[in-house]
DRENMILUM-947239 format. One line per field, with one value per residue: y negated, x negated, z negated of N, C-alpha, C, O in turn; residue number from 1. Coordinates in steps of 0.001 Angstrom, whole numbers, m for minus. Layout:
BEGIN
n_north = Y_... .
n_east = X_... .
n_up = Z_... .
ca_north = Y_... .
ca_east = X_... .
ca_up = Z_... .
c_north = Y_... .
c_east = X_... .
c_up = Z_... .
o_north = Y_... .
o_east = X_... .
o_up = Z_... .
pos = NUM_... .
This chain:
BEGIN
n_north = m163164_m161209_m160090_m162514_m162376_m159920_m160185_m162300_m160734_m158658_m160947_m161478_m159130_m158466_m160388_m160254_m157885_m158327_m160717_m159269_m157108_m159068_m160120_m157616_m157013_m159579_m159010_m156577_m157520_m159297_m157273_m155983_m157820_m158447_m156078_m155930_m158012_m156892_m154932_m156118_m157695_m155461_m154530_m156911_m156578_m154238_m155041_m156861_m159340_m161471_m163980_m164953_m166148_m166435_m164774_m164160_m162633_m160788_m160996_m162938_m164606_m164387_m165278_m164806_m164389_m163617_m162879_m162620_m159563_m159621_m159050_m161806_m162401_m164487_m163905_m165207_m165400_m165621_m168606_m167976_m167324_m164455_m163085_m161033_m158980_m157400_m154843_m154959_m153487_m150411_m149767_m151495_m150024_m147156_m148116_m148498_m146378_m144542_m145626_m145796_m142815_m141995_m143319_m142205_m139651_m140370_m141022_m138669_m137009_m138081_m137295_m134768_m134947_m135907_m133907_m131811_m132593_m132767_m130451_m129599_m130417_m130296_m127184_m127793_m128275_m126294 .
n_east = m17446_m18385_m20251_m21968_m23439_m24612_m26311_m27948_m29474_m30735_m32519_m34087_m35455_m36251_m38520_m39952_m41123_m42185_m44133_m46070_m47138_m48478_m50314_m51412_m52835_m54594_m56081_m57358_m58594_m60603_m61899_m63087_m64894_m66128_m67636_m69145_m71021_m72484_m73351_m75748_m76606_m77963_m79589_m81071_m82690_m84020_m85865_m87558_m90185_m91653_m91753_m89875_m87143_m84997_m82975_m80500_m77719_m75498_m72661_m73358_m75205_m78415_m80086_m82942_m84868_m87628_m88052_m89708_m89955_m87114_m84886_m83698_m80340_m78533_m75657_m73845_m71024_m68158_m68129_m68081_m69657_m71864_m73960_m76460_m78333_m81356_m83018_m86817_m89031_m89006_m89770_m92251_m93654_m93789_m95634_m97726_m98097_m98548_m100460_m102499_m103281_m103677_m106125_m107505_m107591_m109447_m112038_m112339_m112755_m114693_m116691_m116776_m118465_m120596_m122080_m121967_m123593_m125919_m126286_m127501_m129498_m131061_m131268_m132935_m135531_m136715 .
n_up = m90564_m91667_m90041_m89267_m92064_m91977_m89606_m90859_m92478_m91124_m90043_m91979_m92367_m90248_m89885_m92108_m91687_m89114_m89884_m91451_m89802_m88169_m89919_m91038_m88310_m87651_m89982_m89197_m86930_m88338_m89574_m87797_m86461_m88582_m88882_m86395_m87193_m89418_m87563_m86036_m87848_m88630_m85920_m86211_m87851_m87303_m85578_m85976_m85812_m86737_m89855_m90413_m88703_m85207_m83500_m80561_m79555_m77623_m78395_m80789_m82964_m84599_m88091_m89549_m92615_m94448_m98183_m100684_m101050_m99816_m96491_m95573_m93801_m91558_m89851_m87187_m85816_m83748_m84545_m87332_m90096_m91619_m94453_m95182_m96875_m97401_m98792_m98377_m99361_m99962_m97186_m96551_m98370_m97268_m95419_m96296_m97716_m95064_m93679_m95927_m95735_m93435_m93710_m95470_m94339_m92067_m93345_m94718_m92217_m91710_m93581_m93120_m90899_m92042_m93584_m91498_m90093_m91717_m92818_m90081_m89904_m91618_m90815_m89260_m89900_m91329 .
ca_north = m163478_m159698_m159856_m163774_m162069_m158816_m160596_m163426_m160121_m158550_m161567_m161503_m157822_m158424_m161789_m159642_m157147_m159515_m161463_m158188_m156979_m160079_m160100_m156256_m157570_m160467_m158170_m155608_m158194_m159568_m156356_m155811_m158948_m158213_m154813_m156559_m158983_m156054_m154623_m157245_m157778_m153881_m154573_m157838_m155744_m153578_m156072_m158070_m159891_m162821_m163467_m165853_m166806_m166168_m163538_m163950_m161125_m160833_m161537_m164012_m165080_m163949_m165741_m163892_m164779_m162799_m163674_m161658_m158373_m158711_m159300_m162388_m162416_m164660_m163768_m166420_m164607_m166527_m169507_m167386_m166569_m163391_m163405_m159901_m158772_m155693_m154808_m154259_m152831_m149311_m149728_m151671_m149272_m146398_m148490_m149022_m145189_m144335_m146941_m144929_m141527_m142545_m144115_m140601_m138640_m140621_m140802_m136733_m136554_m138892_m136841_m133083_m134895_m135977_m132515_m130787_m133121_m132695_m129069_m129439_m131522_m128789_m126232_m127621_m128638_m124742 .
ca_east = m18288_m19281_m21204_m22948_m24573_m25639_m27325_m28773_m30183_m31449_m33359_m34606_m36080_m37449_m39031_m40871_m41741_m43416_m45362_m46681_m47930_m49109_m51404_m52583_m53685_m55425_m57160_m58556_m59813_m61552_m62951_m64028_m65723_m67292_m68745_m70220_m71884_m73335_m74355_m76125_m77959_m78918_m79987_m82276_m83639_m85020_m86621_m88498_m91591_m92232_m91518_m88760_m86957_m84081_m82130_m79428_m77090_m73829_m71359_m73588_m76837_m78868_m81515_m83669_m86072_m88377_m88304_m89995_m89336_m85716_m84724_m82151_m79997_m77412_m75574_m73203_m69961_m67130_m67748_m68132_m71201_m71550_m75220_m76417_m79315_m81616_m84887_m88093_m90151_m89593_m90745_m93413_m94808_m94214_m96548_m98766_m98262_m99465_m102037_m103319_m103097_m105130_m108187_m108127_m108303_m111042_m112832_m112464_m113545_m116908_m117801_m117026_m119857_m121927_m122163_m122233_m125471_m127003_m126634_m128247_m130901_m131423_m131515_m134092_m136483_m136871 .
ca_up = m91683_m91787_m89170_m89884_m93496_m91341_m88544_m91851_m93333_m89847_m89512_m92696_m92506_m89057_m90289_m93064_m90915_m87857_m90926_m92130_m88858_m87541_m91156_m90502_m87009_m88497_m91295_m88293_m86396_m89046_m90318_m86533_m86470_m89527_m88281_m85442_m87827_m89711_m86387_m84976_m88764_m88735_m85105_m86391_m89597_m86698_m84592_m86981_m85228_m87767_m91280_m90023_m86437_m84904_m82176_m79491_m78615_m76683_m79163_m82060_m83460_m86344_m88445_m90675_m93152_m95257_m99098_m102161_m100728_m99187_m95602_m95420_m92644_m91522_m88761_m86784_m84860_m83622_m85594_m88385_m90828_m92052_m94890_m95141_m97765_m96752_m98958_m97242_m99991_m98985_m95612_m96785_m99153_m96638_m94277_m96804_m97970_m93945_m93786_m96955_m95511_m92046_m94262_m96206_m93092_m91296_m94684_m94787_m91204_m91395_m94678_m92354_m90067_m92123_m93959_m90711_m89559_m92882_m92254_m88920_m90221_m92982_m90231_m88017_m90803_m91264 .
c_north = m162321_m159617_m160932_m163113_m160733_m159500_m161910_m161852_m159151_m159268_m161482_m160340_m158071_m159505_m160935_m158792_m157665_m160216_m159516_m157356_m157852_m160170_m158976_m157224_m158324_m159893_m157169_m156480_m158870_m158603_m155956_m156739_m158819_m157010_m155256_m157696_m157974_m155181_m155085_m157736_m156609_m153737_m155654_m157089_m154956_m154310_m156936_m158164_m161157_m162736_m164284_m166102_m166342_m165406_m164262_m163007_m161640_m161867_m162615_m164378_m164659_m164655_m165369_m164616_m163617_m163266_m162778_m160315_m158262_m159620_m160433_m162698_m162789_m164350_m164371_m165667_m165081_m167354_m168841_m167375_m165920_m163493_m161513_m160167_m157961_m156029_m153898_m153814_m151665_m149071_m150293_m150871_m147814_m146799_m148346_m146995_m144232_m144559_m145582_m143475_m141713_m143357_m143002_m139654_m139297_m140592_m139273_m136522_m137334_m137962_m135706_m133612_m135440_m134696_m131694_m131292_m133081_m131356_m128906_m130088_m130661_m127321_m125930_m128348_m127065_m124022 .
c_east = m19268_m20745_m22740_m24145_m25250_m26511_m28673_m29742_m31452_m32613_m34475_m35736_m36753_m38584_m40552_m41685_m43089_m44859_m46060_m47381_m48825_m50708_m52271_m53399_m55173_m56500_m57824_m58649_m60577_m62550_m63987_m64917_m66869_m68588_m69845_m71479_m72888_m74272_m75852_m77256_m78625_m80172_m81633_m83060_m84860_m86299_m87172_m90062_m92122_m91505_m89910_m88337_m85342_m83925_m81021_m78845_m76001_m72737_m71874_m74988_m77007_m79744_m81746_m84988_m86431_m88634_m88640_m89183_m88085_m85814_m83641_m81442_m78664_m77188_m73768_m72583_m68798_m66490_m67867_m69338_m70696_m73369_m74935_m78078_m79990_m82704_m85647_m89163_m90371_m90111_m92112_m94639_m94910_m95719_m97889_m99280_m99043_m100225_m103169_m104056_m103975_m106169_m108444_m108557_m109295_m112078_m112951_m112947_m114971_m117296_m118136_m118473_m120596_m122583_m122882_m123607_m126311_m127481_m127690_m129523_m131716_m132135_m133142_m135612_m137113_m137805 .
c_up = m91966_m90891_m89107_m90952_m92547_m90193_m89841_m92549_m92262_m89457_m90216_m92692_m91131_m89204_m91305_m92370_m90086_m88495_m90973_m91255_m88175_m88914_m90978_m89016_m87231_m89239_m90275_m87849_m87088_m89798_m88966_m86425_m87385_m89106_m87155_m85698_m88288_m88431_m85748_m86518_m88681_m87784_m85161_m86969_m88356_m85619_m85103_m86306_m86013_m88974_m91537_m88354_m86524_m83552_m81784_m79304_m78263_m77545_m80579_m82029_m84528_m86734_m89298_m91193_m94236_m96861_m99998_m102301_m99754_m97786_m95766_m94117_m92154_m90160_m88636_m85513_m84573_m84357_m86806_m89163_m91325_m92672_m95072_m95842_m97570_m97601_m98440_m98151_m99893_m97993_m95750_m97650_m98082_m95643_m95375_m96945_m96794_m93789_m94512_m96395_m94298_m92766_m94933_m95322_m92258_m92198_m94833_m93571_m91247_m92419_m93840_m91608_m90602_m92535_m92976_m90013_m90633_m92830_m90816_m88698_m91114_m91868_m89146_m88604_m91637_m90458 .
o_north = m162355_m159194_m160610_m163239_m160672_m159014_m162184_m162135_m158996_m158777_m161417_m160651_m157791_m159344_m161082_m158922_m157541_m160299_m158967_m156757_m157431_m160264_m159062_m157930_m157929_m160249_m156911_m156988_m159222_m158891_m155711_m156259_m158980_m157049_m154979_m158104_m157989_m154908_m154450_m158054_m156635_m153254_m155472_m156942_m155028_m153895_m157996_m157260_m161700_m161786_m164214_m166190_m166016_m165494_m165021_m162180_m162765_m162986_m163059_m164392_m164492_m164929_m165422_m165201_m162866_m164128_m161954_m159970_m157277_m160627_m159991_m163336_m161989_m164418_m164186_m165358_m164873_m167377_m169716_m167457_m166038_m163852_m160878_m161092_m157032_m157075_m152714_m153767_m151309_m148163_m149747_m150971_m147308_m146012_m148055_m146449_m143393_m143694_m144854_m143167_m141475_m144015_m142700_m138970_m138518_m140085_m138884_m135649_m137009_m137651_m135414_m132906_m135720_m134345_m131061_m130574_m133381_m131026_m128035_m130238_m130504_m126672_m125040_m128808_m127094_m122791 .
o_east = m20442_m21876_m23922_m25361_m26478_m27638_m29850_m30783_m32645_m33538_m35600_m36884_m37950_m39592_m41762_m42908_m44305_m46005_m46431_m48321_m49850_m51894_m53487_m54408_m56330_m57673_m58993_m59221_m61551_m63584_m65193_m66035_m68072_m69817_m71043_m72390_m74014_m75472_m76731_m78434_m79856_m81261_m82718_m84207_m86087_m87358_m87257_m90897_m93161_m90778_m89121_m88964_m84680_m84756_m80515_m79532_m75581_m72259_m71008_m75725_m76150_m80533_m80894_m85856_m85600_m89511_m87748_m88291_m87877_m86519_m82552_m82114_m77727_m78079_m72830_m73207_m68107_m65335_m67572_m70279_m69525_m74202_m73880_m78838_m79200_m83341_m85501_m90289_m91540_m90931_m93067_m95865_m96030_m96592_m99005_m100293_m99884_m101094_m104048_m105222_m105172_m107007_m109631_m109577_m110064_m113125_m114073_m113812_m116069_m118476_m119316_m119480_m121588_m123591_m123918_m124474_m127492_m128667_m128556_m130281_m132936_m133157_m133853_m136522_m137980_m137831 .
o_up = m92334_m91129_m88988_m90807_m92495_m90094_m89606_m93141_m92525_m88810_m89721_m93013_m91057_m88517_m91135_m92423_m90234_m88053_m89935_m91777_m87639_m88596_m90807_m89034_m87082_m89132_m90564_m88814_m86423_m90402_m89005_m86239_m87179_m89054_m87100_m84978_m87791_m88414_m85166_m86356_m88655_m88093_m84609_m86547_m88416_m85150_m84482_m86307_m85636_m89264_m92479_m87298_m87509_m82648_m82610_m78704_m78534_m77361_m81333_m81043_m85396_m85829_m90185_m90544_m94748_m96928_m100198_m103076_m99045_m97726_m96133_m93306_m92160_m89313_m89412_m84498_m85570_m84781_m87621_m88374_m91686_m91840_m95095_m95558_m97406_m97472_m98134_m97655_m99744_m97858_m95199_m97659_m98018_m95279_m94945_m96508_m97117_m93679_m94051_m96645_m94460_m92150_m95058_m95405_m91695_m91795_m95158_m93637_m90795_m92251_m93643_m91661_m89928_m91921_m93178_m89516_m90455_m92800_m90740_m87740_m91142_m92095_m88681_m87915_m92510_m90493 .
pos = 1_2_3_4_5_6_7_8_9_10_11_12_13_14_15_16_17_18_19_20_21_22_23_24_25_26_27_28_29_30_31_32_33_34_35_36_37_38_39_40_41_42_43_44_45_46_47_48_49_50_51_52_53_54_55_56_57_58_59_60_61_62_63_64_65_66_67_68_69_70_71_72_73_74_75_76_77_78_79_80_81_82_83_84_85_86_87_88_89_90_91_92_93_94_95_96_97_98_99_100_101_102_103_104_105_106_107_108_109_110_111_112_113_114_115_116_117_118_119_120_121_122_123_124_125_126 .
């Protein structure tokens, strides 16, 4: 009988155990999965050629659209969706902030020549 309740309690504790690893397992491959979702959106965010479309890679698909500033981006991983949010108004104002900065310096270089031909127009009217 001693032995019946120790092998009923044996089972019990290995029973708990097996669940409780088999669940970790479960929970890293779903956080891996997930990372590869975020990958694979980080990877779209960078590759943006329209304001909408879609990508292919190894392990999913992404489709991205462009909406009142933010990037939306679902991305589709073994049967899975994974939506991911990114805003593009910093990048857009840096571009804009560059943009800016190259029309100030060609605007500062046409004035150096006109200056320097006004000078040379000055010089040879002498």
């Amino acid at each position: 009988m001693y032995a019946l309740l120790m092998a009923a309690v044996f089972s019990l504790l290995l029973q708990f155990y097996l669940n409780r690893q088999t669940a970790n397992q479960r929970n890293f491959l779903l956080l891996q999965e997930r990372q590869t979702a975020y990958a694979i959106a980080l990877l779209t965010q960078n590759d943006l050629t329209k304001d909408s479309g879609e990508l292919s890679f190894n392990k999913g698909k992404s489709r991205y659209q462009k909406e009142n500033g933010n990037l939306l981006v679902a991305v589709e991983v073994s049967d899975r969706t994974y939506d991911f949010n990114f805003s593009i108004k910093d990048k857009d104002k840096n571009d804009a902030k560059s943009q800016a900065n190259e029309d100030e310096t060609k605007s500062k270089k046409l004035k150096k020549k006109e200056t320097s031909q006004e000078v040379r127009d000055d010089g040879k009217k002498d």
